[in-house]
NUTI-542687 format. One record per atom (N, C-alpha, C): residue number from 1; atom name; x, y negated, z negated. Coordinates in steps of 0.2 Angstrom, whole numbers. Layout:
BEGIN
@nr:NUM	atom:CA	X:X	Y:Y	Z:Z .
...
// end
This chain:
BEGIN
@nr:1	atom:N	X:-59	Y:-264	Z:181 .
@nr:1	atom:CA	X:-60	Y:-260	Z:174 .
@nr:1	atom:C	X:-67	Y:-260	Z:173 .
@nr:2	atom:N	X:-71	Y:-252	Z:171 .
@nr:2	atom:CA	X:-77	Y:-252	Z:168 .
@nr:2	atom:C	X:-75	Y:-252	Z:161 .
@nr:3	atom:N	X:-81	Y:-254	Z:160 .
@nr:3	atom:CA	X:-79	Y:-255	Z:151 .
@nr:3	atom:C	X:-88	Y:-253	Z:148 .
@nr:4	atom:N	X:-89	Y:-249	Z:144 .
@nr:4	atom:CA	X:-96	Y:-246	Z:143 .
@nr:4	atom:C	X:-94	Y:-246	Z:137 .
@nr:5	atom:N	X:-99	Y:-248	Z:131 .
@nr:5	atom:CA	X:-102	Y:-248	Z:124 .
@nr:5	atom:C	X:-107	Y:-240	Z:125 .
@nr:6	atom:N	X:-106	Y:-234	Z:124 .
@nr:6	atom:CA	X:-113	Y:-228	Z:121 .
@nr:6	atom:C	X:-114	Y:-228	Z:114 .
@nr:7	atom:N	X:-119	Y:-228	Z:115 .
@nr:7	atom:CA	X:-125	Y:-226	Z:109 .
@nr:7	atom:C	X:-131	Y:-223	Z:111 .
@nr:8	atom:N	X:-135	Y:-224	Z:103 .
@nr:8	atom:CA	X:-139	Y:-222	Z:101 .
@nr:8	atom:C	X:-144	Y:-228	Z:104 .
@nr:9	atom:N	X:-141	Y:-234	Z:104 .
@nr:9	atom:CA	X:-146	Y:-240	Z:102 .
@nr:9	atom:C	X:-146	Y:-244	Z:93 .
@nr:10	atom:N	X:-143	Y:-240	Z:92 .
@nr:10	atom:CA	X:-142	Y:-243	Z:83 .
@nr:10	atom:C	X:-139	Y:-249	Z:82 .
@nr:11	atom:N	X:-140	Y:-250	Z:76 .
@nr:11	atom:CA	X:-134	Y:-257	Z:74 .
@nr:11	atom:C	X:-129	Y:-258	Z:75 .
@nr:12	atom:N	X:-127	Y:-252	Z:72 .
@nr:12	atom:CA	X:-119	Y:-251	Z:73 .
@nr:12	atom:C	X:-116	Y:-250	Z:82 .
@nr:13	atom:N	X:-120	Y:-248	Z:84 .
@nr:13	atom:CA	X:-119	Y:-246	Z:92 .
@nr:13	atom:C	X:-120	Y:-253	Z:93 .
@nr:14	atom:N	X:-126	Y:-259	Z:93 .
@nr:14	atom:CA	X:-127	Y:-266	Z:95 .
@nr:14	atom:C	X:-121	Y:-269	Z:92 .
@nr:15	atom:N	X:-120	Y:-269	Z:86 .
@nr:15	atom:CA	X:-114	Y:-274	Z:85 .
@nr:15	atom:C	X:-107	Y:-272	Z:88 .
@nr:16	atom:N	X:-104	Y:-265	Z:89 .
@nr:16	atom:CA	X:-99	Y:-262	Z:93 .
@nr:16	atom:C	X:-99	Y:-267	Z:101 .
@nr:17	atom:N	X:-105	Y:-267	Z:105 .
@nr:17	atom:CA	X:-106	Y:-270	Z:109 .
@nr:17	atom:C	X:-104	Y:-276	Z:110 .
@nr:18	atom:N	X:-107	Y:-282	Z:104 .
@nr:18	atom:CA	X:-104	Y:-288	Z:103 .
@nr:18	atom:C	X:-99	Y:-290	Z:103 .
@nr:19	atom:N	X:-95	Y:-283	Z:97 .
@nr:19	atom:CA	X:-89	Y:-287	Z:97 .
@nr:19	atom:C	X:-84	Y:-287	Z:103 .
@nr:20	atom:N	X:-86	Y:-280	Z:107 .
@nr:20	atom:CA	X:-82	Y:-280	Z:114 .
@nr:20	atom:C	X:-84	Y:-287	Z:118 .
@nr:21	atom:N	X:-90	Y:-289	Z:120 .
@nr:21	atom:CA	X:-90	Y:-294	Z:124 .
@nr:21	atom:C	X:-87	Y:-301	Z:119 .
@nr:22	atom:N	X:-88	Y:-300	Z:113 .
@nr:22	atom:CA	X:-83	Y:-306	Z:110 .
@nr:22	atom:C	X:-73	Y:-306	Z:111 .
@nr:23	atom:N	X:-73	Y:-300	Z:112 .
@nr:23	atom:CA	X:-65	Y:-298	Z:113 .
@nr:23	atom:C	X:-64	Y:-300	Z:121 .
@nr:24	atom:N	X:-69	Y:-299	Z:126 .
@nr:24	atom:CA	X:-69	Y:-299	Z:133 .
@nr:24	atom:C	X:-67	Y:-307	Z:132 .
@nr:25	atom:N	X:-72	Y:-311	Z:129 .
@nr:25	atom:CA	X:-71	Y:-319	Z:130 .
@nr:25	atom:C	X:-66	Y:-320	Z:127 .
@nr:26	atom:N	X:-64	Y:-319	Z:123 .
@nr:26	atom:CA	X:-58	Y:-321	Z:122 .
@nr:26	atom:C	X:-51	Y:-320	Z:124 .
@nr:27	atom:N	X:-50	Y:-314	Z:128 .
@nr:27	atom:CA	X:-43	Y:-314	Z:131 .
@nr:27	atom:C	X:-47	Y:-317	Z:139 .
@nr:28	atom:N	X:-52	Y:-320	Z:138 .
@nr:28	atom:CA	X:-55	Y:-323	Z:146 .
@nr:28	atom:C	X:-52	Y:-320	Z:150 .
@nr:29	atom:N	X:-56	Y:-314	Z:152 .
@nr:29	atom:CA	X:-59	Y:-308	Z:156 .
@nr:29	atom:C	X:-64	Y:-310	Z:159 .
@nr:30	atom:N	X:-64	Y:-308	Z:165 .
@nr:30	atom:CA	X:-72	Y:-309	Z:168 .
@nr:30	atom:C	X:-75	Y:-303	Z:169 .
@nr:31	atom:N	X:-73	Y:-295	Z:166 .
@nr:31	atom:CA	X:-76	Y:-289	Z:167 .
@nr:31	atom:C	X:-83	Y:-289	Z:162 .
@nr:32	atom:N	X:-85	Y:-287	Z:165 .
@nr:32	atom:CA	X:-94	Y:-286	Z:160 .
@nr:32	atom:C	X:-94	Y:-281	Z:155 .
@nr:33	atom:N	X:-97	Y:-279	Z:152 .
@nr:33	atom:CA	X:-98	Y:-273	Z:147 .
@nr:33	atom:C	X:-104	Y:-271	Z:148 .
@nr:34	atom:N	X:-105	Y:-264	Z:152 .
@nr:34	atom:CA	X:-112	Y:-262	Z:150 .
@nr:34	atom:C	X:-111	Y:-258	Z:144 .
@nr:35	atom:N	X:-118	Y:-259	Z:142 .
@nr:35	atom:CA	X:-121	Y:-257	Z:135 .
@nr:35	atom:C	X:-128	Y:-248	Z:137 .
@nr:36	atom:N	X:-125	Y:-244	Z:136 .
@nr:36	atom:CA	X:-129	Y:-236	Z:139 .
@nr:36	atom:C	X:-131	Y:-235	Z:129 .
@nr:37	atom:N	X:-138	Y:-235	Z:131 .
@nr:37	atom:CA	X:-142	Y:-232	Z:124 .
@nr:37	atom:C	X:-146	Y:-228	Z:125 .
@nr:38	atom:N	X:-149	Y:-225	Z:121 .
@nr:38	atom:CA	X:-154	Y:-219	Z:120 .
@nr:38	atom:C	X:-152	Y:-215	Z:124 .
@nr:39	atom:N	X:-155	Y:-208	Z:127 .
@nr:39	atom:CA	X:-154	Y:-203	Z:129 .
@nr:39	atom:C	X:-147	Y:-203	Z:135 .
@nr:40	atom:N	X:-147	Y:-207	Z:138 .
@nr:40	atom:CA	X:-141	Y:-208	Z:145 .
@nr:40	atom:C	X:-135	Y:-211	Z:141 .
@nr:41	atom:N	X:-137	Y:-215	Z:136 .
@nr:41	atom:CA	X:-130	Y:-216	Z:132 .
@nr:41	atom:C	X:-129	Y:-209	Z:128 .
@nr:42	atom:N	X:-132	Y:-206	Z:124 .
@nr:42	atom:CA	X:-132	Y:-199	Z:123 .
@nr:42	atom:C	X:-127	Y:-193	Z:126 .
@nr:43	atom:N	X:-132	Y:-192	Z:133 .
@nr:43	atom:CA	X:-130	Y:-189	Z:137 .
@nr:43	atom:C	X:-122	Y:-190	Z:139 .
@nr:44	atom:N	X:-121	Y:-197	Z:139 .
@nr:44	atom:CA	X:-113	Y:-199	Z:143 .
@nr:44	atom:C	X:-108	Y:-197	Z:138 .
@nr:45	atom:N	X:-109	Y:-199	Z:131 .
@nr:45	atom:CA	X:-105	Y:-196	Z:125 .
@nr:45	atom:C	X:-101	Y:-190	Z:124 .
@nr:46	atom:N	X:-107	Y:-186	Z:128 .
@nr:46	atom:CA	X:-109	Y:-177	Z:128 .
@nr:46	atom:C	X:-103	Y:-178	Z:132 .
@nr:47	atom:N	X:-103	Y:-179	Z:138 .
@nr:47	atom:CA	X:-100	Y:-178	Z:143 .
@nr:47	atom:C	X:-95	Y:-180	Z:144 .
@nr:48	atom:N	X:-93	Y:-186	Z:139 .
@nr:48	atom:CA	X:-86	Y:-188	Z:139 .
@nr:48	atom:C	X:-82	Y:-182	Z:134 .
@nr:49	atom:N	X:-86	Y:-181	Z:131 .
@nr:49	atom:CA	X:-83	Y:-174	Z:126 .
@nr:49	atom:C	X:-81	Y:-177	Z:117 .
@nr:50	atom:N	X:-88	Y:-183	Z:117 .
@nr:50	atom:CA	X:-88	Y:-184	Z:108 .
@nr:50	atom:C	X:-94	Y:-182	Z:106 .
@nr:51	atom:N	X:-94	Y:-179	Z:100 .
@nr:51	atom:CA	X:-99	Y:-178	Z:96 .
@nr:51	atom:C	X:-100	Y:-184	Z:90 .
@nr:52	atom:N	X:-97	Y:-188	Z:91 .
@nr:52	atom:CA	X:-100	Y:-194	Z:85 .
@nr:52	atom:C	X:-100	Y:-202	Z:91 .
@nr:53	atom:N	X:-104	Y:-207	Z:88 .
@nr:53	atom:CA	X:-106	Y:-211	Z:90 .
@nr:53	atom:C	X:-103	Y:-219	Z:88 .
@nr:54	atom:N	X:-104	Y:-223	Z:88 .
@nr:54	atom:CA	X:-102	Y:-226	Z:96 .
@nr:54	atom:C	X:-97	Y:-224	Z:97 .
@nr:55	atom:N	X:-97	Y:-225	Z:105 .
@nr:55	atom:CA	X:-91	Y:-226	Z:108 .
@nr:55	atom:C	X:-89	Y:-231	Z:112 .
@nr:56	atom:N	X:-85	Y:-234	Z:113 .
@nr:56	atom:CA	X:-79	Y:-238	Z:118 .
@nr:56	atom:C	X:-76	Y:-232	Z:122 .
@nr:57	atom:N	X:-80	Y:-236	Z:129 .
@nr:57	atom:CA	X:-75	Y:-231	Z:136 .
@nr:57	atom:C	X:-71	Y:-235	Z:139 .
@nr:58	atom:N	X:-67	Y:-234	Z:140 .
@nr:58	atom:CA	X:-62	Y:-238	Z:146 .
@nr:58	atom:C	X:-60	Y:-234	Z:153 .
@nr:59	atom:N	X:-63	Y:-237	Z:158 .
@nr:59	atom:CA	X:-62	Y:-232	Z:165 .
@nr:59	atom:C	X:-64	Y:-225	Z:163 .
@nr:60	atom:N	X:-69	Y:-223	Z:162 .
@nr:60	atom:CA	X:-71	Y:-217	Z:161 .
@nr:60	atom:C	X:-68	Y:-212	Z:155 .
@nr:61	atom:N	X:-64	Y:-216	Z:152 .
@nr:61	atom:CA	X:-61	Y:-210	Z:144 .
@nr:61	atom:C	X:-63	Y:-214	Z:142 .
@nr:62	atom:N	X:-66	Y:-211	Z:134 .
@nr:62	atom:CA	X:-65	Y:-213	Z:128 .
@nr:62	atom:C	X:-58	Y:-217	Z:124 .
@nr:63	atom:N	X:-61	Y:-223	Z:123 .
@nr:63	atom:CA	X:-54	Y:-227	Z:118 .
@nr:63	atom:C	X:-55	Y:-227	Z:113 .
@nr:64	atom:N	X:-61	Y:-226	Z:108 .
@nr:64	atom:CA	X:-63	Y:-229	Z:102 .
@nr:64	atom:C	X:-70	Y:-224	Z:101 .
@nr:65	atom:N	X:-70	Y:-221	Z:96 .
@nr:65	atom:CA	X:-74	Y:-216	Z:94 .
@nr:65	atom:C	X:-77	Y:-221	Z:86 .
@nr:66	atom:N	X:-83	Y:-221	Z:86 .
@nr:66	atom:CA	X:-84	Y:-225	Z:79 .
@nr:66	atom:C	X:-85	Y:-231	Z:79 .
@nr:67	atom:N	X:-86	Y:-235	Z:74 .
@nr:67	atom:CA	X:-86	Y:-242	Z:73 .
@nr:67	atom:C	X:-80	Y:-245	Z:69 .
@nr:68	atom:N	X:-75	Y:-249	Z:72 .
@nr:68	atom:CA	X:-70	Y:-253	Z:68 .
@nr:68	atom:C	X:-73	Y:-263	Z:70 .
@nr:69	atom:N	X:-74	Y:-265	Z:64 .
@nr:69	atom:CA	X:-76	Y:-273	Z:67 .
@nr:69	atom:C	X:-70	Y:-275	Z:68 .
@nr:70	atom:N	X:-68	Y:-275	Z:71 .
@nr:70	atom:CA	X:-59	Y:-277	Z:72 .
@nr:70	atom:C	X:-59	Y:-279	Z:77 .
@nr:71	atom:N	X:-61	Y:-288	Z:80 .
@nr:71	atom:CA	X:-60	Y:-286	Z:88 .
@nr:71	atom:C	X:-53	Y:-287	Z:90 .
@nr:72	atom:N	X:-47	Y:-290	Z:87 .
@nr:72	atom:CA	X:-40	Y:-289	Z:87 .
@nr:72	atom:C	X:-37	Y:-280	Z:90 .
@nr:73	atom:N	X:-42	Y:-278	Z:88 .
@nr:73	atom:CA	X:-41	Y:-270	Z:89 .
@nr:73	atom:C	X:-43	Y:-269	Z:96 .
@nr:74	atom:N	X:-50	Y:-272	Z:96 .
@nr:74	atom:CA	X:-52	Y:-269	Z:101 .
@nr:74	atom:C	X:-49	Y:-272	Z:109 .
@nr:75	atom:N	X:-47	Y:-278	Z:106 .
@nr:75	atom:CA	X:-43	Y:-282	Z:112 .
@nr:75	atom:C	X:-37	Y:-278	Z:115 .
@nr:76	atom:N	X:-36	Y:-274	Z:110 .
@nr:76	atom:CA	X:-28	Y:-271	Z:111 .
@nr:76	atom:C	X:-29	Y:-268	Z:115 .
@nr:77	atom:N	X:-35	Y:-263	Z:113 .
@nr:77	atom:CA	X:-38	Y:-256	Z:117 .
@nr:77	atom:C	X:-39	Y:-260	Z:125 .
@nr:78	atom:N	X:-42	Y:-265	Z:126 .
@nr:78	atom:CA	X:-44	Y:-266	Z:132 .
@nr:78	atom:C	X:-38	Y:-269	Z:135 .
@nr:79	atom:N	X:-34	Y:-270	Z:134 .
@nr:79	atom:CA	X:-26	Y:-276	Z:138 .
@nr:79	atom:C	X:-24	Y:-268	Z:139 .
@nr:80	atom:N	X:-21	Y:-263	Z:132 .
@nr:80	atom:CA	X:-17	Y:-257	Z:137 .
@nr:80	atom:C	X:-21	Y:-254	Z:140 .
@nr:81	atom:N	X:-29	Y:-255	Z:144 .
@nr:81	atom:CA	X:-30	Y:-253	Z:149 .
@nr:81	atom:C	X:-32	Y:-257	Z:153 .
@nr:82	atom:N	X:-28	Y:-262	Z:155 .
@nr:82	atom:CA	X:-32	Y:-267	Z:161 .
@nr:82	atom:C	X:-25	Y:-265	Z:165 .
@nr:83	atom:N	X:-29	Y:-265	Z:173 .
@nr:83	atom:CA	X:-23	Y:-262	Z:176 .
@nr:83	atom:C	X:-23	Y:-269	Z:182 .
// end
């Protein structure tokens, strides 16, 4: 499973990132989270087909568009897509 935090580089994008690898530890996952900022995480947004930021991608789609601090949420996002 790829699992990608995009942004801008901002707080909001840095904390989104956090709390994904805090959701990763705690369902004790050994999957990494890359973290894509400034122009490439930009660019990849574009190319997923969002115009607002962060985002959470799981295997190449968007699962999560924004910031929700919910890592309850975001665990969910990443169990319905671990294959």
């Amino acid at each position: 499973m790829k699992i990608q935090v995009l942004g801008s580089g901002c707080a909001t994008c840095h904390k989104l990132f956090e709390i994904t690898q805090q959701a990763i530890k705690e369902l004790q996952l050994t999957h990494t989270v890359e973290y894509v900022t400034g122009d490439k995480g930009t660019q990849k947004i574009i190319e997923l087909g969002s115009m607002s930021s962060p985002v959470l991608a799981i295997n190449g789609k968007i699962a999560m568009v924004g910031f929700v601090p919910d890592v309850e949420k975001i665990k969910k996002l990443i169990l319905d897509n671990l294959n």
